[in-house]
C-alpha positions as CSV (number, residue, x, y, z in Angstrom):
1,X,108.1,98.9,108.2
2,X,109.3,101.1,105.2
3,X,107.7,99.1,102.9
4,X,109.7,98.5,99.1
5,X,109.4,101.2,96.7
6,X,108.3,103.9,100.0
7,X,110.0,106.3,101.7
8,X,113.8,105.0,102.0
9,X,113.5,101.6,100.7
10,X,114.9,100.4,97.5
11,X,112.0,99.7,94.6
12,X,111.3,96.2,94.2
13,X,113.7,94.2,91.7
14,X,110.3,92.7,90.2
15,X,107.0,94.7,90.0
16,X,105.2,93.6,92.8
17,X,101.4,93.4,93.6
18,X,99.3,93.6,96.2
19,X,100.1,90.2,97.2
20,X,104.0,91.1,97.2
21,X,103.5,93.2,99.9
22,X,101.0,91.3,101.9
23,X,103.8,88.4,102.2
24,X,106.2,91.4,102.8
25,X,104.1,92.4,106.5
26,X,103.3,88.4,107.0
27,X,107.3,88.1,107.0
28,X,108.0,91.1,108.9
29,X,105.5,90.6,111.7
30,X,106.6,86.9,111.7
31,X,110.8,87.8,112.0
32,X,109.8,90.3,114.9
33,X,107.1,88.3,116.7
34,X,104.3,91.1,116.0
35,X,101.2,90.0,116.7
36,X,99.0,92.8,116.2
37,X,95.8,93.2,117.8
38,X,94.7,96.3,115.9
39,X,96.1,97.7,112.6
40,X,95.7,100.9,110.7
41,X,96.0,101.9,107.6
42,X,95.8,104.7,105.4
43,X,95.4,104.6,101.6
44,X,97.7,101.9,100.0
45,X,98.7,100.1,103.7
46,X,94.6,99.9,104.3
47,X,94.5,98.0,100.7
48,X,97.6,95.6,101.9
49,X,95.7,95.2,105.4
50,X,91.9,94.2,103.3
51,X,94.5,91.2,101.5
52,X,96.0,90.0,104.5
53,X,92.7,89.9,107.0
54,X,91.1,87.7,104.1
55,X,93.7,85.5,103.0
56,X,92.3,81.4,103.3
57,X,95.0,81.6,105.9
58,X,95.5,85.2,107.0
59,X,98.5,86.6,107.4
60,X,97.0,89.3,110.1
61,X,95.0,88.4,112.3
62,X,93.8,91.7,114.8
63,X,90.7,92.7,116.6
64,X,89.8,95.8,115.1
65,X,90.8,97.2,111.5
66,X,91.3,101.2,111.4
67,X,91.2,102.0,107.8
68,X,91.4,105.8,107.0
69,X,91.2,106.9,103.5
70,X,92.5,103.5,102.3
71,X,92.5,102.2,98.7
72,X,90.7,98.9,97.2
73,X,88.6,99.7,95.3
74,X,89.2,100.3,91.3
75,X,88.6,104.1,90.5
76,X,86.4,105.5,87.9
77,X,88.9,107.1,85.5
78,X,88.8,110.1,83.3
79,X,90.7,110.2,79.9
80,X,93.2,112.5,81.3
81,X,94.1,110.1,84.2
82,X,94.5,106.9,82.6
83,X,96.9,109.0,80.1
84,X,98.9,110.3,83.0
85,X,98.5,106.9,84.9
86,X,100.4,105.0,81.8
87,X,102.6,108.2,81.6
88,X,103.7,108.7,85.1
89,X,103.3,105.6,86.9
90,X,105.8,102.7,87.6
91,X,104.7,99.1,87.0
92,X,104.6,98.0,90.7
93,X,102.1,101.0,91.6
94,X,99.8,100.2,88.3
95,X,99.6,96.4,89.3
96,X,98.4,97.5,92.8
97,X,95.8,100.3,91.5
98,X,93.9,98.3,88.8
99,X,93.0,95.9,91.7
100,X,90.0,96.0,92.7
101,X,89.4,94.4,96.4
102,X,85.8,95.2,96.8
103,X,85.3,91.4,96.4
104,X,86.8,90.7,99.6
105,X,85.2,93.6,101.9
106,X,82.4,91.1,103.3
107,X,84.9,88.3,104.2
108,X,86.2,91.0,106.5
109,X,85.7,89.7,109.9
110,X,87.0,92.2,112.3
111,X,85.0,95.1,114.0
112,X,86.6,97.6,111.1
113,X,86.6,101.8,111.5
114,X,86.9,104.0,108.5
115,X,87.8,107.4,108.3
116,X,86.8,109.5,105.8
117,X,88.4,113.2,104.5
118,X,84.8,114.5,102.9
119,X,87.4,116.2,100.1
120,X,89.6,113.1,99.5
121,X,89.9,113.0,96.1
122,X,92.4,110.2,95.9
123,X,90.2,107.7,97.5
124,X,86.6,109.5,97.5
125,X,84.3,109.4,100.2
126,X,82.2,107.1,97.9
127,X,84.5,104.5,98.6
128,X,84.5,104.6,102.0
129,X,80.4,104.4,101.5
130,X,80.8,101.2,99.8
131,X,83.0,99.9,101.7
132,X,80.8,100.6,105.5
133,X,78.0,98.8,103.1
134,X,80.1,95.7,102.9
135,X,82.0,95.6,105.6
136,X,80.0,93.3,108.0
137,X,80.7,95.0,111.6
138,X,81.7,98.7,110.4
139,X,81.3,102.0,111.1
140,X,82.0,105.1,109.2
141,X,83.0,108.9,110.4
142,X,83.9,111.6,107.8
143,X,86.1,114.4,108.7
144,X,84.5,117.8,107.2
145,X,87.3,119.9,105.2
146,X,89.6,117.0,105.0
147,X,91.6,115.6,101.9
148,X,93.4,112.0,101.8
149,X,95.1,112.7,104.4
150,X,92.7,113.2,107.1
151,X,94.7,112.0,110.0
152,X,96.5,115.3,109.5
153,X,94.4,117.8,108.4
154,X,91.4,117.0,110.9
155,X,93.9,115.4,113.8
156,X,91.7,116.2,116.9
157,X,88.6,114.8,115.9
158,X,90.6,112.1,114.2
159,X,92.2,111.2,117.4
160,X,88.8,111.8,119.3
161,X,87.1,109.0,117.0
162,X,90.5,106.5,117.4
163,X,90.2,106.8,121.3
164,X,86.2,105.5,121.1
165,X,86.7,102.8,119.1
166,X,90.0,101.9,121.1
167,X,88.3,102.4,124.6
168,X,90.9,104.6,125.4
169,X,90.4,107.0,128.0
């Protein structure tokens, strides 16, 4: 799904948060008759998927959890970022950034992947550290030379690691 305020869609008429667009996929996947049995996510959609796998009642329920460069955990900020954070960004993005999620990372019951860009500097590798710490049944790989968007820049061994975890052949 295009997801409010990405790509084509419309911006939401209220800022939403992270819980906004958690309801959003519950809805969507619910209209449709999705029920996935492994999700991905990449930066923002891997912070919506750590809300909806540990909801009291979850909204997704899969098997494995493929989380690649994802968000949800607060940054450390430098002067100069929070200035151009409360310059530049719109209140729906700086209700979902100053939430930190790294609470729920050990309710997290699914066998959970991370993928790492070792030059990500929109969600550092640290993150995805902490994260393998607390997520119970989790594994992480870093992609050497990558940014944020490793899936991309480092798509062979990015596709390599998906096809293990997947038991794909």
């Amino acid at each position: 799904p295009d997801m409010a305020g990405f790509g084509e869609s419309d911006e939401p008429k209220k800022p939403w948060c992270v819980d906004d667009y958690v309801d959003f996929i519950g809805t969507f996947c619910k209209k449709l008759g999705i029920v996935p049995t492994v999700v991905l996510g990449h930066s923002f959609g891997g912070r919506v998927i750590i809300k909806a796998v540990t909801r009291e009642k979850p909204v997704l329920t899969p098997e494995k959890i493929i989380l690649t460069d994802s968000a949800g955990i607060k940054p450390k900020q430098s002067v100069s970022s929070k200035i151009k954070t409360r310059t530049y960004m719109r209140a729906t993005l700086v209700k979902v950034v100053n939430e930190d999620l790294t609470y729920l990372l050990p309710e997290i019951k699914q066998s959970t992947l991370l993928i790492w860009g070792d030059k990500d500097d929109a969600t550092p590798l640290s993150d995805g550290v902490k994260m393998s710490e607390l997520i119970k049944d989790s594994g992480l790989v870093t992609i050497e030379g990558a940014g944020h968007y490793a899936f991309l820049e480092g798509w062979y061994t990015f596709s390599r690691v998906l096809a293990s975890f997947l038991d794909i052949k």
